[in-house]
FISE-658795 format. One line per 5 residues: number of its first residue (from 1); for each residue y, z, x of N, C-alpha, C. Coordinates in pm, whole numbers, m for minus. Example, Ala and Ser with C-alpha at 12.3 -4.5 7.8 and 13.67 -1.06 7.14 Angstrom:
# FISE-658795
1 = m569:780:1319:m450:780:1230:m330:780:1320 | m225:708:1285:m106:714:1367:3:787:1290
END
This chain:
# FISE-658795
1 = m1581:m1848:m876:m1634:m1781:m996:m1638:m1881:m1111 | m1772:m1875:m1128:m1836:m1967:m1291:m1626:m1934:m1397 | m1588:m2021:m1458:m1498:m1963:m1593:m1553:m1869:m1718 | m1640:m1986:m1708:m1748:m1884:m1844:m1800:m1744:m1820 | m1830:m1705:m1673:m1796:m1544:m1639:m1784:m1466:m1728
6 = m1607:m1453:m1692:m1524:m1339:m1770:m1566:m1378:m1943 | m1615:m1466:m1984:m1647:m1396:m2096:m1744:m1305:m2185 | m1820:m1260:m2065:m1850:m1145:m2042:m1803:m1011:m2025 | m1693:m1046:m1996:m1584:m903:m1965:m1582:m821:m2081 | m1578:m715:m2074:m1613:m637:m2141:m1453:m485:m2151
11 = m1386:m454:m2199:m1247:m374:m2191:m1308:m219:m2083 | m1464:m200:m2209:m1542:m57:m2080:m1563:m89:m1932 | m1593:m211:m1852:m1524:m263:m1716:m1403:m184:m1671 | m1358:m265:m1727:m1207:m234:m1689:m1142:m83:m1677 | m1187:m35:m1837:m1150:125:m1789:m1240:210:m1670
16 = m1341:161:m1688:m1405:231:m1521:m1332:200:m1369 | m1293:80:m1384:m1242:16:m1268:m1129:118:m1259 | m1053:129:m1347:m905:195:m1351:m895:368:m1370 | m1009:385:m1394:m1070:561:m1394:m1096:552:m1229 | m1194:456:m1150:m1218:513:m1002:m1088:489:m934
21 = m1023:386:m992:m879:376:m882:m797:461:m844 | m763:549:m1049:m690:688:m1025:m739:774:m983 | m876:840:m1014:m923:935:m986:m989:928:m825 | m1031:860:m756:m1058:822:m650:m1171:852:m592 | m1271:900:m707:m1394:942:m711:m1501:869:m821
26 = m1571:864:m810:m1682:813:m929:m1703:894:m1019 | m1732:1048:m938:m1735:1157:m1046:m1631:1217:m1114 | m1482:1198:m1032:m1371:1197:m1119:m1338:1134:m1223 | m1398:975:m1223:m1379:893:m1332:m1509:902:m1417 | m1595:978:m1408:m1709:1000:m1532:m1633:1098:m1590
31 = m1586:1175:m1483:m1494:1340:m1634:m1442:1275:m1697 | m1344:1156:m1640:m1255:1144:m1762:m1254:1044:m1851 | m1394:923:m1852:m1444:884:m1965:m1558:942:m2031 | m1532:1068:m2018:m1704:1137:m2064:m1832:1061:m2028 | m1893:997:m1916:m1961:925:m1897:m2072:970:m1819
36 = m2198:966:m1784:m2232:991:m1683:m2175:984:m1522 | m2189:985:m1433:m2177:931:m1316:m2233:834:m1301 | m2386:779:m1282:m2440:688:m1302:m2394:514:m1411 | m2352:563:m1550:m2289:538:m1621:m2174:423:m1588 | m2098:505:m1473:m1985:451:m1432:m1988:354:m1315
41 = m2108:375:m1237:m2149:325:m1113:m2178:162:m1214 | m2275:164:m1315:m2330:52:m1415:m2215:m8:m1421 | m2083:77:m1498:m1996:m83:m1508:m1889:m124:m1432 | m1906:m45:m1276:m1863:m140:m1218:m1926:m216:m1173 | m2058:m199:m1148:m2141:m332:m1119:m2181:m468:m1153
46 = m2156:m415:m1307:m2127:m528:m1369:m2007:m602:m1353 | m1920:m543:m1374:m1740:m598:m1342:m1789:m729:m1192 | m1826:m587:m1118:m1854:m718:m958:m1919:m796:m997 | m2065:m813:m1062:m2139:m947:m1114:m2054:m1034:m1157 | m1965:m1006:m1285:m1907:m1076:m1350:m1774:m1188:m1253
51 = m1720:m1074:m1183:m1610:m1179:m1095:m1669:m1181:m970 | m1756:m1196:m894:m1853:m1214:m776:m1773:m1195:m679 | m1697:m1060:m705:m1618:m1012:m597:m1674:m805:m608 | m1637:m794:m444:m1660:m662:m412:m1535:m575:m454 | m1543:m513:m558:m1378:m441:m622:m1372:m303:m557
56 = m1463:m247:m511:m1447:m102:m448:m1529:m60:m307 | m1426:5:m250:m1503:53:m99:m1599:168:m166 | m1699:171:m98:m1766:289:m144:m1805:368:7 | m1713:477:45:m1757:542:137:m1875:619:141 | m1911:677:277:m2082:796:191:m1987:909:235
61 = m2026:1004:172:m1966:1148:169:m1892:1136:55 | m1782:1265:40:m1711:1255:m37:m1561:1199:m45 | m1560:1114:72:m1429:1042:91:m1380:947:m40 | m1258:956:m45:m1161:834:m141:m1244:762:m198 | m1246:702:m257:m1310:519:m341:m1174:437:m327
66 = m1174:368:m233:m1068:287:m243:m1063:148:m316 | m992:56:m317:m998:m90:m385:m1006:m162:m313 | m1055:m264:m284:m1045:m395:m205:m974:m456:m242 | m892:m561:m201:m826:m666:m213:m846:m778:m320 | m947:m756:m402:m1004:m814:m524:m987:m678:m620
71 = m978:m576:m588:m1029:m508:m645:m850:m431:m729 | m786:m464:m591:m619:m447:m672:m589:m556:m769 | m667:m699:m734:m591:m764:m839:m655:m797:m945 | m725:m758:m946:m835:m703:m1140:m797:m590:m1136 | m730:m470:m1091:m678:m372:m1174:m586:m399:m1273
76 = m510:m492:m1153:m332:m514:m1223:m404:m590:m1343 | m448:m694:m1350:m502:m763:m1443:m574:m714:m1591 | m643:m635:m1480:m709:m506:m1631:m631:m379:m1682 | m529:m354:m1616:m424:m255:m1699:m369:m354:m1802 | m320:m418:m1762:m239:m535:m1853:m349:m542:m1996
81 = m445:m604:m1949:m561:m576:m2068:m574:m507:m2144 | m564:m387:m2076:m600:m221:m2158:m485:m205:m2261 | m357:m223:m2157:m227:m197:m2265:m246:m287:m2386 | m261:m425:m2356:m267:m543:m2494:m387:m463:m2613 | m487:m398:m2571:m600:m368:m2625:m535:m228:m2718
86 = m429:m138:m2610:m384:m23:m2701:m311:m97:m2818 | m185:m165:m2774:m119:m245:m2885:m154:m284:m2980 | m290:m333:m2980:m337:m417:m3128:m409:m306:m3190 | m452:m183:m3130:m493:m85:m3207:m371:2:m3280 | m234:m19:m3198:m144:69:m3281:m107:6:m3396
91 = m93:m189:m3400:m105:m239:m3479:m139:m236:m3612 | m256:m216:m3598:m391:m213:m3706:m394:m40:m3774 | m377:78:m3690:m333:212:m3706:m227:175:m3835 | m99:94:m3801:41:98:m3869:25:51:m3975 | m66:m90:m3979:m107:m164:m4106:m189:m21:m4189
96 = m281:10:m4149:m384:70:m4210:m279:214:m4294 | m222:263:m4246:m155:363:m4286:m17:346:m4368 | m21:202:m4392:116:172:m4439:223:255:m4355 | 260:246:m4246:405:322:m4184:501:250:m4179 | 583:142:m4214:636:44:m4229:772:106:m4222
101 = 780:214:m4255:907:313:m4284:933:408:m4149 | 838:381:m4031:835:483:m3973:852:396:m3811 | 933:469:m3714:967:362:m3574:939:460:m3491 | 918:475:m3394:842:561:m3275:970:505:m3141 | 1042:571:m3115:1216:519:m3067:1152:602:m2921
106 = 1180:532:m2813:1205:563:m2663:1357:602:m2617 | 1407:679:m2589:1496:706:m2520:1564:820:m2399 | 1686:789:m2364:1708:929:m2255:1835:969:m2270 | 1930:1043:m2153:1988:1172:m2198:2088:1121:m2235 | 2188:1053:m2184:2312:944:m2211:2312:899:m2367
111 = 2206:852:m2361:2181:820:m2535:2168:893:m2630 | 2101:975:m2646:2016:1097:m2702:2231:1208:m2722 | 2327:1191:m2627:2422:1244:m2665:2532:1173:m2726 | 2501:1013:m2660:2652:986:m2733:2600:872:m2801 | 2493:806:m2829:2442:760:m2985:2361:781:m3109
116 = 2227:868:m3016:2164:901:m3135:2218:994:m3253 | 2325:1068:m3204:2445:1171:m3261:2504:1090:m3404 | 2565:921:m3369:2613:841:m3505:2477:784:m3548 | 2382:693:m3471:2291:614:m3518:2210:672:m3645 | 2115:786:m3604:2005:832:m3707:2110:876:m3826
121 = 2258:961:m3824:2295:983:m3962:2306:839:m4023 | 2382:730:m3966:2366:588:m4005:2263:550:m4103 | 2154:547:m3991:2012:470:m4046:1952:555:m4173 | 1999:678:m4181:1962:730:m4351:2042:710:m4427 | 2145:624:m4409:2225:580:m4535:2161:463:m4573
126 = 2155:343:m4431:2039:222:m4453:1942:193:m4547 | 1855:321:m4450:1714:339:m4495:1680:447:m4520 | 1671:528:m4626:1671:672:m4649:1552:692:m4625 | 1436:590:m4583:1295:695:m4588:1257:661:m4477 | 1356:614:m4377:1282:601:m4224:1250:674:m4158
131 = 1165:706:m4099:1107:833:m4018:1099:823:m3839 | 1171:878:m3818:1224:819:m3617:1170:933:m3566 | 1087:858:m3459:1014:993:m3440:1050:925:m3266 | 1127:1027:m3188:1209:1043:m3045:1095:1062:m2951 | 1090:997:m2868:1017:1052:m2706:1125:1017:m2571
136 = 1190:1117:m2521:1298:1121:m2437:1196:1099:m2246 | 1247:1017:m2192:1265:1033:m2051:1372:956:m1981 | 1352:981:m1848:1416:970:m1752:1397:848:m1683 | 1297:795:m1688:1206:657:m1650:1234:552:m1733 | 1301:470:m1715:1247:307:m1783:1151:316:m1759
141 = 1050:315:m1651:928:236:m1624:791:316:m1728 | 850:451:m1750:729:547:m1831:776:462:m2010 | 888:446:m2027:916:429:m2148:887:282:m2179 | 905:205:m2140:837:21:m2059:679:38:m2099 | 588:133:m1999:502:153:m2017:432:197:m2161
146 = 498:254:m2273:491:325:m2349:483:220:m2486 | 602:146:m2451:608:50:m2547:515:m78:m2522 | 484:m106:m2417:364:m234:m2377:195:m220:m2399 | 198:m49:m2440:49:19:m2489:65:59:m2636 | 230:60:m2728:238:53:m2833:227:160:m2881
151 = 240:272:m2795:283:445:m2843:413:428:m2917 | 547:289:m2797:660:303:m2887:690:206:m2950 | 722:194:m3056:778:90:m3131:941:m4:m3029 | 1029:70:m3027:1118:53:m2978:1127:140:m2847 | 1248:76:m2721:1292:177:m2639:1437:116:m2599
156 = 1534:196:m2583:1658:202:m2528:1633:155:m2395 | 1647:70:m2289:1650:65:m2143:1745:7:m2114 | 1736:12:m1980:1878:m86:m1879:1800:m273:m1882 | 1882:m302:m1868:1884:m436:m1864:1936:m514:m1743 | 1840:m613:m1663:1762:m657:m1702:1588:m622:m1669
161 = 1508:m684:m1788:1356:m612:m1817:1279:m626:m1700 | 1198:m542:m1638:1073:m584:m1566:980:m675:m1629 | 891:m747:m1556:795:m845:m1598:720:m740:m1706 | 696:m848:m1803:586:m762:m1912:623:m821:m2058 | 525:m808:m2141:519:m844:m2298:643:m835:m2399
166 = 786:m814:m2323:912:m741:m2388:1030:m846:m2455 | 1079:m818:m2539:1165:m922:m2573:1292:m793:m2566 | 1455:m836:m2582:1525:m710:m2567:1679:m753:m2673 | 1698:m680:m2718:1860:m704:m2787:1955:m642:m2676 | 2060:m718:m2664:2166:m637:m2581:2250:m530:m2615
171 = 2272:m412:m2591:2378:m337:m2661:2525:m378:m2585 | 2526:m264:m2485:2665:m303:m2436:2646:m235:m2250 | 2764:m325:m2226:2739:m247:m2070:2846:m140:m2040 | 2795:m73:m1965:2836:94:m1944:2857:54:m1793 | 3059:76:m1753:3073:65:m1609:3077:188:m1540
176 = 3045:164:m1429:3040:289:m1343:3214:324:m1298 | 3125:441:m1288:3332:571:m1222:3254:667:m1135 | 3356:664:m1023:3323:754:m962:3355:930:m1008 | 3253:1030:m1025:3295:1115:m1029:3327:1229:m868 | 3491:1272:m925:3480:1386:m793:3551:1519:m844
181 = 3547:1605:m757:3599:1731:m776:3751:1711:m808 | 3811:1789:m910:3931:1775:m965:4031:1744:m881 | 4064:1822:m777:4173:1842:m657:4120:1709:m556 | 3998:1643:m564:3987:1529:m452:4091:1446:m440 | 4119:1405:m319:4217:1309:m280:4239:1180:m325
186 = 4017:1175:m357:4034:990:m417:4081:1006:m606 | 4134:1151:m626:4171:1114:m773:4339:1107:m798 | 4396:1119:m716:4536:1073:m656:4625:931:m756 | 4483:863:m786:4532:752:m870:4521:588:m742 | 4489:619:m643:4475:499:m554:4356:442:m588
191 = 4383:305:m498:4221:236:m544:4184:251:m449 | 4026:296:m525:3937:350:m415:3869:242:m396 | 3826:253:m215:3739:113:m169:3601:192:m141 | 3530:112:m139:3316:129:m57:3340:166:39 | 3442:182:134:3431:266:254:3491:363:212
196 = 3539:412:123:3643:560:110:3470:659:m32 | 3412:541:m96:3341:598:m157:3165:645:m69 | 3149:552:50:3068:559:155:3057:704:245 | 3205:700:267:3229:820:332:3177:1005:253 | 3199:960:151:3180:1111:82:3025:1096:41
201 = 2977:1287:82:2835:1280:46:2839:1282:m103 | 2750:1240:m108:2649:1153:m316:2574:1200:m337 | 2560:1280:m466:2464:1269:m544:2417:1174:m643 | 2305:1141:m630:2211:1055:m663:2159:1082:m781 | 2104:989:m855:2010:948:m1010:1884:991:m910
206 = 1772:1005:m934:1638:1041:m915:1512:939:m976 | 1552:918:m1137:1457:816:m1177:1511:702:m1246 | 1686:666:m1216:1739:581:m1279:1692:443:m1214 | 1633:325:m1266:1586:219:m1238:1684:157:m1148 | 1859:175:m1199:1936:123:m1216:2003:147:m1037
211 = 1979:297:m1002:2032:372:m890:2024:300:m750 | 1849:256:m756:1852:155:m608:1950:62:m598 | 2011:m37:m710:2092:m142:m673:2241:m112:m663 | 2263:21:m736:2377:24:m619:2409:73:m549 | 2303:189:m445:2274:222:m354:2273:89:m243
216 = 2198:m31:m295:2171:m159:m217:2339:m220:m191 | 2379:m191:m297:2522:m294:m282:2620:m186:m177 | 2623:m98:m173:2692:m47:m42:2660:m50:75 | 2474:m85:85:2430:m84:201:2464:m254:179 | 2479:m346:180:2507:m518:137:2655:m519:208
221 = 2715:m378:164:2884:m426:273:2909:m334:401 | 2749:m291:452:2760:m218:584:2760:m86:594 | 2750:m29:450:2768:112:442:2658:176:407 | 2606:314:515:2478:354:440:2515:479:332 | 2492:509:218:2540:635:142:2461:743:218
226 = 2538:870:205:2461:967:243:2452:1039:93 | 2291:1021:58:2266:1126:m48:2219:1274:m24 | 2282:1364:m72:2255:1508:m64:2160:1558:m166 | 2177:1473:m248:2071:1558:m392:2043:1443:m461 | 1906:1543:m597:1944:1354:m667:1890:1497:m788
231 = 1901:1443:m893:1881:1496:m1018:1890:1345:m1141 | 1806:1369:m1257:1803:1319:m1359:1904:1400:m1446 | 1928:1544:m1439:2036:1550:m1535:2207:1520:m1519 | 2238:1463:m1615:2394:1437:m1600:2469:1535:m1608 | 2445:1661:m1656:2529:1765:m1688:2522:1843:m1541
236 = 2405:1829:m1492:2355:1923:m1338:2494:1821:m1241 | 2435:1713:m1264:2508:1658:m1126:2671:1656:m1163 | 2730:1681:m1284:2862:1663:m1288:2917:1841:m1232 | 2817:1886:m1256:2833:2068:m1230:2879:2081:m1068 | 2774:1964:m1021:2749:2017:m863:2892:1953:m797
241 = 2929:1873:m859:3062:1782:m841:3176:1869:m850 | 3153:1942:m947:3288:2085:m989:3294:2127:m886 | 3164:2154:m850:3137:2329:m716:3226:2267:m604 | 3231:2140:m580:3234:2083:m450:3123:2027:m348 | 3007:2031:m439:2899:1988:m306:2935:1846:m320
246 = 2937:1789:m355:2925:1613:m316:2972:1506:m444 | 3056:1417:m436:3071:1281:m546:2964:1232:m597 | 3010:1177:m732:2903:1086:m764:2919:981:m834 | 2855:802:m835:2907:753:m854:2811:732:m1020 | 2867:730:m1180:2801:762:m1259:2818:642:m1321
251 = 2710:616:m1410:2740:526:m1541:2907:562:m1635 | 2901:537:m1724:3061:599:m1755:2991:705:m1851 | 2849:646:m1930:2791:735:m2061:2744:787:m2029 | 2754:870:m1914:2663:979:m1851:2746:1077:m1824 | 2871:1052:m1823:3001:1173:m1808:3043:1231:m1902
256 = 3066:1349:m1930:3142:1435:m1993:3316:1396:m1965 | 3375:1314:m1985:3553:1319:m1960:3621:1425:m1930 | 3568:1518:m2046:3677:1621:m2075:3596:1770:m1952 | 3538:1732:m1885:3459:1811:m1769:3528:1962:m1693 | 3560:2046:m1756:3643:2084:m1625:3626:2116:m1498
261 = 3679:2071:m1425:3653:2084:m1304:3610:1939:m1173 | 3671:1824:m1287:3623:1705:m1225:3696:1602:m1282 | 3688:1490:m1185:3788:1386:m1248:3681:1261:m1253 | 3727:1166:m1273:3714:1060:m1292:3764:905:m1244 | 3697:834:m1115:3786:717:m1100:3697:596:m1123
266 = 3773:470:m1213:3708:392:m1279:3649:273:m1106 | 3566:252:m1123:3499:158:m994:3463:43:m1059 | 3496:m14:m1144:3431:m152:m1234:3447:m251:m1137 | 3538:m274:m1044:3548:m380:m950:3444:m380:m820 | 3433:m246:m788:3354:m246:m714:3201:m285:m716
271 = 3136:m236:m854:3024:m221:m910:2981:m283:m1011 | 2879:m386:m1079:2855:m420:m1212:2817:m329:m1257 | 2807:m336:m1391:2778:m209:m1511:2664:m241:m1541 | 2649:m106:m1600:2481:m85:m1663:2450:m124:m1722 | 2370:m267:m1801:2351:m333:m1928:2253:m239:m1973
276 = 2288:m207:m2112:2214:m124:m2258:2147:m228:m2338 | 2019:m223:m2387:1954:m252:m2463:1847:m190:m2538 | 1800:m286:m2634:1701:m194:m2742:1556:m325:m2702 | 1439:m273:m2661:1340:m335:m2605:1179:m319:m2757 | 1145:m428:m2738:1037:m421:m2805:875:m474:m2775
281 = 812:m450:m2811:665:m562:m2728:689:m667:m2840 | 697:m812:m2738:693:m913:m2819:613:m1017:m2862 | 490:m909:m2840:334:m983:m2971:334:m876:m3085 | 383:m789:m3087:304:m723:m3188:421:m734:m3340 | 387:m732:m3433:464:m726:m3540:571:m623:m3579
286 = 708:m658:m3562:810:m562:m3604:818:m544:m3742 | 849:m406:m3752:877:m353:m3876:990:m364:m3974 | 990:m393:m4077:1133:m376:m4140:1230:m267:m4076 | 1153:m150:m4090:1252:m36:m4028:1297:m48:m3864 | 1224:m103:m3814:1314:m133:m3685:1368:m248:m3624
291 = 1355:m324:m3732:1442:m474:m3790:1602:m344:m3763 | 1584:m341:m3910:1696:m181:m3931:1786:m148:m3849 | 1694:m62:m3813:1738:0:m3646:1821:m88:m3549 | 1760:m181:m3510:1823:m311:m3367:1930:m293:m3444 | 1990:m326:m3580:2096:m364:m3665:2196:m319:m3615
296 = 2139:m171:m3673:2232:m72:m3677:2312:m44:m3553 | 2193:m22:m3443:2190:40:m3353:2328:m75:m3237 | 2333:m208:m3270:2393:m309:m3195:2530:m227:m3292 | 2560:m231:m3392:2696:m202:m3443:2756:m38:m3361 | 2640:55:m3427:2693:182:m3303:2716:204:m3210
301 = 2616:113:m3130:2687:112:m2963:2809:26:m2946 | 2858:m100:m3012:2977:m174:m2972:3085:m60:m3031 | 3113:60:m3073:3181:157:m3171:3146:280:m3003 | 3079:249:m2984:3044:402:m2854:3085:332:m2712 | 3103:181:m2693:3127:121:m2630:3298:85:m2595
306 = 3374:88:m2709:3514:107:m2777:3550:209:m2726 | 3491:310:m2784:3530:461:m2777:3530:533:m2634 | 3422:471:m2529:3447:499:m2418:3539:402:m2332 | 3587:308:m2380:3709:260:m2279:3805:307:m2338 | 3823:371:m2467:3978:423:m2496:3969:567:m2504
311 = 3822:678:m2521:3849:774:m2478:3855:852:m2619 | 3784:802:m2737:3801:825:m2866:3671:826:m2931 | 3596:936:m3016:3514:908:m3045:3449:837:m3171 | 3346:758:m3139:3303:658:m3309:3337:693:m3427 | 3343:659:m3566:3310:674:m3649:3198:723:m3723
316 = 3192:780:m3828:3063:803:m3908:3061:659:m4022 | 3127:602:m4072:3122:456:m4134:2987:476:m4174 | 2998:394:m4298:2832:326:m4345:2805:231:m4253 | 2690:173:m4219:2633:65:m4160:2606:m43:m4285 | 2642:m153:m4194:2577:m290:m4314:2468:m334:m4272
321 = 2369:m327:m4361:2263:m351:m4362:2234:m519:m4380 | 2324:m574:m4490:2257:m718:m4494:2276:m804:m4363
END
């Protein structure tokens, strides 16, 4: 392919390419750029002119539209695009509207109970006119996603980052404990080993990024876990732990302590901990206010970080701002 090509490329390419991929139809991807059908057929044809590759199977009937093997790696290529293309529009949105005062914060449930609780009263002593506007999930990868298209200003994730546009502050790391039913044997006070924690059925994280690797590290010393359930909520799976259906092995900021009906055994030897951080896209221009924020937010968690190895909760304290 000529170089001078792609500078022809055009961003409407790309979203057609990435409308037939999801939708898996031609006429699925005209609904959802309002386009003709025809319309859409045009720019992928062009796309293929442009990189003198075949990007889509085109079956006859109404079968799939699949991708070719050129055709996956100008997607990946052109999502990446699309996101850089949302970013500089949220950019230019933020400039244009003066929001300078205002941070668009990613986070999930762990956080959302045992920091955002000190942080936001904090950050209005800071900054009294900051405006934090919350989008909660369960996903790094949706909230990753979120911030690399520039919906979020900031996001809370585990550490360390997937490939992508991100720079990250560290908060603190959160070790894992096993949780079990109050009366269990492994809360006796012995140290528990990967074969005594192997043996008991687990409940599982569902969309924790974090969950495969240490699922991997028990299968790494011969042991396969048997998972019975998996849930994103922390309060569900510490419940199911009460009842007796099955252990679980948790972050530490995902437990309730004072639980009844469940104990707690610390596994830090067994397991590395969860690294906490505050993530940003690192082309686009940060804001004073979430300058701010990272600030703050590094002092509250080393204070929530304290408080969960001794079992005491943070302070309300002013934050220092300079």
């Amino acid at each position: 392919m000529e170089a001078d090509r792609l500078l022809s490329l055009e961003l409407r390419h790309l979203a057609a390419l990435t409308a037939i991929a999801e939708e898996e139809t031609f006429a699925g991807a005209a609904r959802r750029l309002g386009y003709s059908q025809s319309a859409v057929s045009q720019q992928l044809a062009a796309l293929e002119r442009i990189t003198g590759a075949r990007l889509v199977e085109r079956p006859p009937g109404r079968r799939p539209a699949g991708l070719t093997k050129a055709g996956t790696l100008m997607l990946r290529h052109g999502e990446a695009m699309l996101a850089r293309a949302q970013a500089i529009e949220a950019d230019l949105a933020a400039a244009a509207e003066g929001t300078d005062g205002s941070v668009r914060l990613g986070t999930y449930q762990s956080i959302g109970v045992h920091v955002l609780p000190v942080l936001l009263p904090r950050l209005g002593v800071a900054f009294p006119d900051i405006d934090v506007q919350l989008l909660e999930s369960a996903s790094d990868f949706e909230l990753l996603d979120q911030v690399e298209r520039g919906a979020l200003d900031l996001t809370f994730c585990m550490l360390p980052l997937e490939d992508g546009p991100f720079a990250a502050a560290e908060l603190f790391a959160d070790p894992y404990v096993l949780v079990v039913q109050r009366d269990s044997p492994l809360a006796d006070g012995r140290r528990v080993t990967a074969r005594d924690i192997a043996a008991q059925p687990l409940i599982g994280f569902r969309s924790c990024r974090n969950e495969h690797r240490i699922e991997a590290q028990l299968k790494a010393r011969g042991f396969a876990p048997s998972i019975v359930f998996r849930s994103d909520d922390n309060t569900t799976v510490q419940a199911l732990v009460a009842a007796g259906m099955a252990a679980a092995l948790m972050p530490r900021l995902t437990v309730d302590l004072h639980y009844q009906g469940t104990a707690y055994v610390d596994v830090g030897d067994l397991f590395p901990p969860r690294l906490l951080g505050l993530v940003w896209h690192r082309d686009r221009e940060q804001s004073q206010a979430a300058r701010v924020l990272i600030k703050v937010a590094q002092e509250v968690c080393a204070e929530v970080h304290r408080s969960a190895l001794l079992g005491t909760p943070p302070t309300g304290r002013r934050a220092s701002t300079r």
